[in-house]
MARTORMI-479929 format. One record per residue: residue in three letters; y, z, x of N, C-alpha, C, O in turn. Coordinates in nm, 3 decimals. Last residue first. Example, Ala and Ser with C-alpha at 12.3 -4.5 7.8 and 13.67 -1.06 7.14 Angstrom:
("SER", (-0.225, 0.708, 1.285), (-0.106, 0.714, 1.367), (0.003, 0.787, 1.290), (0.114, 0.804, 1.341))
("ALA", (-0.569, 0.780, 1.319), (-0.450, 0.780, 1.230), (-0.330, 0.780, 1.320), (-0.332, 0.846, 1.424))
END
This chain:
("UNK", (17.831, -10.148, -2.368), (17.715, -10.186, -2.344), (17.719, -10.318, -2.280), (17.615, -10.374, -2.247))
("UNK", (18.092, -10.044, -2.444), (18.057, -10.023, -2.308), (17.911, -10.059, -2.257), (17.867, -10.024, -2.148))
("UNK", (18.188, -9.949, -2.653), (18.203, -10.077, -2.620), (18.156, -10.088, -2.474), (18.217, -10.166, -2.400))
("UNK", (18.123, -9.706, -2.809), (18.259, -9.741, -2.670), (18.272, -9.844, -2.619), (18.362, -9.857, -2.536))
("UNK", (17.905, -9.820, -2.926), (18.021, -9.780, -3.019), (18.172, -9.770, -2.917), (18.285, -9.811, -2.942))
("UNK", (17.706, -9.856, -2.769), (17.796, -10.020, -2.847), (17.909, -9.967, -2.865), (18.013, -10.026, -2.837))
("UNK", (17.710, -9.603, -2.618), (17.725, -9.761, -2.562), (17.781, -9.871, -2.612), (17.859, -9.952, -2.564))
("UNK", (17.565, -9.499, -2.878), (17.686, -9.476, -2.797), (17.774, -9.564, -2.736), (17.884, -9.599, -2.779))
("UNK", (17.354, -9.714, -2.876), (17.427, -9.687, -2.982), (17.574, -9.673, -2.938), (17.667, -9.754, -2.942))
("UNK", (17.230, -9.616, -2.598), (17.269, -9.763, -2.629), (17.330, -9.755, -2.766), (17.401, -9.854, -2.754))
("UNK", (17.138, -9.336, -2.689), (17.251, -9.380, -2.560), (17.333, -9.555, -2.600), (17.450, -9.587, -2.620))
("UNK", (16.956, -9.356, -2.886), (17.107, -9.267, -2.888), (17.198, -9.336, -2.794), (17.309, -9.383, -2.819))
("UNK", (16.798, -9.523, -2.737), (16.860, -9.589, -2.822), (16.926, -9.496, -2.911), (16.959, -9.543, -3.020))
("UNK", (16.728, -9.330, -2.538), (16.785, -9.432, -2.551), (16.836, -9.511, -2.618), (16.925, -9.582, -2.572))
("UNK", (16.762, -8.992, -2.713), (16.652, -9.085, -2.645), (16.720, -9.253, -2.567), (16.832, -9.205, -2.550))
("UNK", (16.850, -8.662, -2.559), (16.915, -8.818, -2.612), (16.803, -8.897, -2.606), (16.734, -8.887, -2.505))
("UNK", (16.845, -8.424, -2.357), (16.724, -8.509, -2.508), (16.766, -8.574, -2.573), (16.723, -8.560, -2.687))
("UNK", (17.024, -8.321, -2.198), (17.039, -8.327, -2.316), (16.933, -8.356, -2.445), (16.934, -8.328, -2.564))
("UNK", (16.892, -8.456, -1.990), (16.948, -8.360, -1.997), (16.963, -8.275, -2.116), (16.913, -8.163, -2.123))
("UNK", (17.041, -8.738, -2.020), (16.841, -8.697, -2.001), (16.818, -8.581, -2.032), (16.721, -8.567, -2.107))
("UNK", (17.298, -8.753, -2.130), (17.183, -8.796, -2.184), (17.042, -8.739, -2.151), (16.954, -8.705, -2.230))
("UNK", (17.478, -8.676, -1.947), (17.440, -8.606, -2.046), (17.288, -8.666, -2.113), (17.187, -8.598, -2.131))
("UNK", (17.511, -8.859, -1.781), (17.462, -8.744, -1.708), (17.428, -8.659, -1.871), (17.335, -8.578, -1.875))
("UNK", (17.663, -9.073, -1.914), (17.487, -9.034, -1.881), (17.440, -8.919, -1.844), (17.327, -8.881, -1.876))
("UNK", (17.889, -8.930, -1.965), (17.850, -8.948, -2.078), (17.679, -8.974, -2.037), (17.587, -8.920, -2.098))
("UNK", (18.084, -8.852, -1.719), (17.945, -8.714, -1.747), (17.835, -8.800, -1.872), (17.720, -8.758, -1.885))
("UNK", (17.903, -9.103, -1.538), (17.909, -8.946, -1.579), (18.018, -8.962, -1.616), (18.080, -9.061, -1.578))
("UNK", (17.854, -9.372, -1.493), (17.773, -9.305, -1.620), (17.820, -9.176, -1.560), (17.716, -9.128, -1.515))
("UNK", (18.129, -9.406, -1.662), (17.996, -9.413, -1.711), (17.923, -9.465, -1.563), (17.935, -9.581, -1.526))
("UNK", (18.374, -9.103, -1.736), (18.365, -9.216, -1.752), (18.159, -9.257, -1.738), (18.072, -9.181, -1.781))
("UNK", (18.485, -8.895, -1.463), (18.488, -8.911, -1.629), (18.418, -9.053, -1.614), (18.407, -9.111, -1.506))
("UNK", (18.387, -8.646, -1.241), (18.451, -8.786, -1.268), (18.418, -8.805, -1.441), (18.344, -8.739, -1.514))
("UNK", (18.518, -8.272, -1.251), (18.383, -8.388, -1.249), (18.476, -8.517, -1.284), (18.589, -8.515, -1.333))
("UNK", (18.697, -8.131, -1.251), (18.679, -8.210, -1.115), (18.583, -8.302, -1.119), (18.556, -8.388, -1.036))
("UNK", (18.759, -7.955, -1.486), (18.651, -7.914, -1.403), (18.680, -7.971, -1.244), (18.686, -7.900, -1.144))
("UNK", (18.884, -8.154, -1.679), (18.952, -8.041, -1.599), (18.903, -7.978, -1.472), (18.973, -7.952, -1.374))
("UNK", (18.768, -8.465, -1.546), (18.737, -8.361, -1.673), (18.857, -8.252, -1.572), (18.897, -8.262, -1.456))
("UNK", (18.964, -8.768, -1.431), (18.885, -8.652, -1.398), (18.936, -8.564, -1.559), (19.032, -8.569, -1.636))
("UNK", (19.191, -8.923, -1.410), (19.096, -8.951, -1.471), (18.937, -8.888, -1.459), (18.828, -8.945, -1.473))
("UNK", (19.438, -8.822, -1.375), (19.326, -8.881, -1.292), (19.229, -8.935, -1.293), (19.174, -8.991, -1.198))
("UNK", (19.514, -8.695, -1.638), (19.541, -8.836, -1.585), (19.507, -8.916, -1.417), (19.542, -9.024, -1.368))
("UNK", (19.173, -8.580, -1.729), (19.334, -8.566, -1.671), (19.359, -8.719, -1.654), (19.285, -8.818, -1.654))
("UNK", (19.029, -8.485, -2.044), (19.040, -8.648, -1.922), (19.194, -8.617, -1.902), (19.290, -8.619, -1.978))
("UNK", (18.760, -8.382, -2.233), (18.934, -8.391, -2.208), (18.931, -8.444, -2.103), (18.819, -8.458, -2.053))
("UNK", (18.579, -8.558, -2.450), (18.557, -8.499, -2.308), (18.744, -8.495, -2.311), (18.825, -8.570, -2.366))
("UNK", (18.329, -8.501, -2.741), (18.454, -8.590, -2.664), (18.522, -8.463, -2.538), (18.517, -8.340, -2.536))
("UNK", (18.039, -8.559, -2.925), (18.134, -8.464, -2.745), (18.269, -8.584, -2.717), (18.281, -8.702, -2.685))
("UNK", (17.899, -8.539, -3.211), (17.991, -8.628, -3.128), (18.059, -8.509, -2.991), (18.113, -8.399, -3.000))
("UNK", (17.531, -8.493, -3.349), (17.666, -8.430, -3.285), (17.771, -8.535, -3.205), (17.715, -8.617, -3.132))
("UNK", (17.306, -8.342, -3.567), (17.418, -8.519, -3.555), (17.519, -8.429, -3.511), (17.578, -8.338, -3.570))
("UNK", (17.129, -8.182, -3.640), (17.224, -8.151, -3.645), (17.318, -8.262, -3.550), (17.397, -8.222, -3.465))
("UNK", (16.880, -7.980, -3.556), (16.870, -8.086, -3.626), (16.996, -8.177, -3.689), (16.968, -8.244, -3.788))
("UNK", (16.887, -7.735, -3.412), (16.904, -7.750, -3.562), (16.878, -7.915, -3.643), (16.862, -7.941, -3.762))
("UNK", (16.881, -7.858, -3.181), (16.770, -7.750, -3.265), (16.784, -7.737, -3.382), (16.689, -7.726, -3.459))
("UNK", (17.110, -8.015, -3.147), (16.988, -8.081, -3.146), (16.868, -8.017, -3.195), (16.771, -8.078, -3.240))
("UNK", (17.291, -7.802, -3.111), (17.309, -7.903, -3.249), (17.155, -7.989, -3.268), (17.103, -8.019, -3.375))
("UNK", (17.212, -7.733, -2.870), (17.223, -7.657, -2.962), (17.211, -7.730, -3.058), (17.099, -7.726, -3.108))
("UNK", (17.195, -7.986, -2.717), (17.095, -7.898, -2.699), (17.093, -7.841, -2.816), (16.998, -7.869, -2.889))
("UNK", (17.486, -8.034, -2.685), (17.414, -8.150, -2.758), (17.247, -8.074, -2.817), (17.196, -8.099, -2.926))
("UNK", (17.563, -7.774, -2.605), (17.637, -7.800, -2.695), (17.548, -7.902, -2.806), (17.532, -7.889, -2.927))
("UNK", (17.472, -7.866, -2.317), (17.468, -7.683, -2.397), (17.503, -7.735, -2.524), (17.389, -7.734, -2.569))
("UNK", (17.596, -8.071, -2.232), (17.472, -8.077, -2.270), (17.452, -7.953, -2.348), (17.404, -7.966, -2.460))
("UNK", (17.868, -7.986, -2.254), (17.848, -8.075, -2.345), (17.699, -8.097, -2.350), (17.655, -8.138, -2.457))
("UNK", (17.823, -7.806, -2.020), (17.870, -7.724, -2.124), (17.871, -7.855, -2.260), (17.875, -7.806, -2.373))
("UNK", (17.817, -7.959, -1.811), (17.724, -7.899, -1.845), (17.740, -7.842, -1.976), (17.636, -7.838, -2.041))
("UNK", (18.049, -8.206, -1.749), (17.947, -8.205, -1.867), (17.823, -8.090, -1.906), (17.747, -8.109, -2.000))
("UNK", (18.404, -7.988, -1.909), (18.252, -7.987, -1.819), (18.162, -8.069, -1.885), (18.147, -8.064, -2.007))
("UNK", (18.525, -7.980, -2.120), (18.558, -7.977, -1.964), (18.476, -8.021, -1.872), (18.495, -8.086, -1.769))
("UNK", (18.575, -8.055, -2.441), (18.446, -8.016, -2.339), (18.544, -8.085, -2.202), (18.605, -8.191, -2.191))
("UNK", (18.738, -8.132, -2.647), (18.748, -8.119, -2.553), (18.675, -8.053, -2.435), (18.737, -8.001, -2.341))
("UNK", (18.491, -8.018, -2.924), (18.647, -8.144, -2.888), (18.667, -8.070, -2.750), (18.619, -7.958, -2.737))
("UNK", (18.215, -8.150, -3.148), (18.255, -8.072, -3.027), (18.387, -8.145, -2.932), (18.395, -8.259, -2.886))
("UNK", (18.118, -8.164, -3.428), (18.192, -8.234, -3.338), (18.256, -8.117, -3.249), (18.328, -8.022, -3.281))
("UNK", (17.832, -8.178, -3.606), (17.877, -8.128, -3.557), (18.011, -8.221, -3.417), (17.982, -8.313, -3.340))
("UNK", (17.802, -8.314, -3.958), (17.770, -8.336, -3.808), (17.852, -8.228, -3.748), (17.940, -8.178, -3.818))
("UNK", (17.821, -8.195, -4.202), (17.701, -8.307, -4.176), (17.718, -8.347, -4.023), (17.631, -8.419, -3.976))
("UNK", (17.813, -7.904, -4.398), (17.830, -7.975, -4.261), (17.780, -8.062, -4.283), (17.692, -8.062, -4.369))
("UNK", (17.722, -7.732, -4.531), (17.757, -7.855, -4.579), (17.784, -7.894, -4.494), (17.778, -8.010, -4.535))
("UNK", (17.558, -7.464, -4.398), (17.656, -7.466, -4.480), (17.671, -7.649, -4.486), (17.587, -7.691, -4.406))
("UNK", (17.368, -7.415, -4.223), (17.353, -7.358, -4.294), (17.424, -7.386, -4.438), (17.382, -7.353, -4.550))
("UNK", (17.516, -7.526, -3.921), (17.349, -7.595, -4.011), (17.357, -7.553, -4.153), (17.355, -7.650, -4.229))
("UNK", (17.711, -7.332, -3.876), (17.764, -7.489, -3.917), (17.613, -7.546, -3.998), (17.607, -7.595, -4.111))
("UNK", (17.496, -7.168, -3.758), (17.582, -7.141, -3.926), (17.618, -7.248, -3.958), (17.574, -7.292, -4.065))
("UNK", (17.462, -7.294, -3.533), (17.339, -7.271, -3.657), (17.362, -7.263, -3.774), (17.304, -7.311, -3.872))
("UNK", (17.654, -7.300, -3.362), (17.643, -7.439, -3.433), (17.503, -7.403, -3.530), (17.449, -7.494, -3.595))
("UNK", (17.735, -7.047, -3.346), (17.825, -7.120, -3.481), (17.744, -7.254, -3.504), (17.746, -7.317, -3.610))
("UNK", (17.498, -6.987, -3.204), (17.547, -6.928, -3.315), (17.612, -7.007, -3.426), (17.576, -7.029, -3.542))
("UNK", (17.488, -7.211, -2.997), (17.392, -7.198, -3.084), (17.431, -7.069, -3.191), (17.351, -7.075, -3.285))
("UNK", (17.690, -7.176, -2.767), (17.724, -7.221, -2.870), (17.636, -7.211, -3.030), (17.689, -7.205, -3.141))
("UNK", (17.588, -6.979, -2.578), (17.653, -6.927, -2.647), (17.704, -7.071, -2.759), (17.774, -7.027, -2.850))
("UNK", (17.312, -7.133, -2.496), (17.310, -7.044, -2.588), (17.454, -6.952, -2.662), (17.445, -6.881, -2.762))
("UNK", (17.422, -7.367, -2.434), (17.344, -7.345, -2.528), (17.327, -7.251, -2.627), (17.323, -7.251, -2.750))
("UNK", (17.544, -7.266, -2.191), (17.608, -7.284, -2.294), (17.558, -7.308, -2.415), (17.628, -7.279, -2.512))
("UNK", (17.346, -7.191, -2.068), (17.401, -7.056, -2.110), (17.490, -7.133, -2.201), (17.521, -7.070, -2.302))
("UNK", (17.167, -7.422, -1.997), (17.140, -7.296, -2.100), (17.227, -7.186, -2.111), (17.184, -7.083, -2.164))
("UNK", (17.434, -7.524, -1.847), (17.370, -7.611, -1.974), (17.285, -7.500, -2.039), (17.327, -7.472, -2.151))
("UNK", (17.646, -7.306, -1.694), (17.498, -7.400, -1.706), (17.473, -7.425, -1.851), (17.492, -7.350, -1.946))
("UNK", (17.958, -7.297, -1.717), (17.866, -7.249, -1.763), (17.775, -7.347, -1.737), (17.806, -7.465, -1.751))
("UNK", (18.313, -7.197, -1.608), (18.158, -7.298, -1.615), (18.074, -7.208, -1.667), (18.087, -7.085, -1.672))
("UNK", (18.561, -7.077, -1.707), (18.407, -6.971, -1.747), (18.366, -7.141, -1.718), (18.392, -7.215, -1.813))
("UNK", (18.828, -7.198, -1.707), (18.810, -7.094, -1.585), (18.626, -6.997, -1.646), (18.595, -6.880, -1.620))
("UNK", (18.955, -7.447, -1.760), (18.836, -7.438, -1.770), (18.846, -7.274, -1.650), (18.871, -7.273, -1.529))
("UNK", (19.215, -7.587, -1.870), (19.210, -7.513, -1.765), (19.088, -7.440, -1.782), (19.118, -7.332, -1.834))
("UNK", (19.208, -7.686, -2.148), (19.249, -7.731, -2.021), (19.265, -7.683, -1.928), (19.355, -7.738, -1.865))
("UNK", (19.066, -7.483, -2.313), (19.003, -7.650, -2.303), (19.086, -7.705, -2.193), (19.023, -7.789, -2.130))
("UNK", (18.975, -7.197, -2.226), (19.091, -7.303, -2.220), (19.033, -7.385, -2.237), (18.924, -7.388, -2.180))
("UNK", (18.653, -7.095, -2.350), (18.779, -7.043, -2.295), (18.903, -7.152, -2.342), (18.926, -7.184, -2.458))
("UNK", (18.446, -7.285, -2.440), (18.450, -7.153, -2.434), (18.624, -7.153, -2.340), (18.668, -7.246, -2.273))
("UNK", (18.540, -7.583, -2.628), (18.500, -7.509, -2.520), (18.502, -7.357, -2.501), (18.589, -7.306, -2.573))
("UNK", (18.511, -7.611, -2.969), (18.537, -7.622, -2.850), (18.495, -7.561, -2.735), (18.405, -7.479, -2.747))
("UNK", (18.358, -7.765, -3.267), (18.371, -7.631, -3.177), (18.443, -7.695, -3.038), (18.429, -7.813, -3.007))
("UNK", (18.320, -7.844, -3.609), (18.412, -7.861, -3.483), (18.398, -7.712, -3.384), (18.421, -7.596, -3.416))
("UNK", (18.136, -7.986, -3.842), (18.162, -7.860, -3.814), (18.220, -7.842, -3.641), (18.132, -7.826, -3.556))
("UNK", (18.257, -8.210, -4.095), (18.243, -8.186, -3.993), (18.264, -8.017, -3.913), (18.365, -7.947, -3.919))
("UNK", (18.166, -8.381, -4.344), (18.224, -8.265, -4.312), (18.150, -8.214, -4.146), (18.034, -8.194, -4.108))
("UNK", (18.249, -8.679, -4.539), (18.178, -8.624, -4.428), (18.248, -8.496, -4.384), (18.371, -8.491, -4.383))
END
């Protein structure tokens, strides 16, 4: 399996560019189109700060057609860098509707964190 990996726009730990879910869209939708183009078979996105910027991200990979994993960086507060709360259901629901997950994306997810 080949995986095409992107991160956050700026610091992955010190988040200083938020971005709305269409602007991150759209700045990720470059590499994650080329990643389409070439042998890839999923896209993995690592330390997302924010969940807006992980829906931007699920959005992009999702036009292409394009199997994606978000894993979230998590202070030992258990907060994203941002300030958003971690865990369920945000940001991992908050992503879902948002995003165009159908449910049984979500409930998959769910088994796989053990969290159903």
């Amino acid at each position: 399996m080949i995986s095409g990996s992107v991160g956050p726009r700026g610091e992955g730990y010190s988040p200083d560019k938020l971005m709305t879910e269409d602007e991150a869209e759209r700045y990720h939708s470059v590499q994650i189109g080329t990643f389409a183009e070439t042998e890839a078979d999923v896209i993995t996105a690592l330390t997302m700060t924010h969940a807006e910027e992980a829906i931007g991200v699920v959005r992009a990979a999702k036009s292409v057609g394009m199997p994606v994993v978000i894993s979230f960086t998590v202070e030992t507060d258990g907060k994203l860098p941002s300030g958003q709360t971690q865990g369920i259901p945000s940001p991992l629901c908050r992503t879902h509707p948002r995003a165009g997950l159908t449910p049984s994306a979500m409930v998959a997810a769910k088994d796989f964190l053990g969290l159903a």
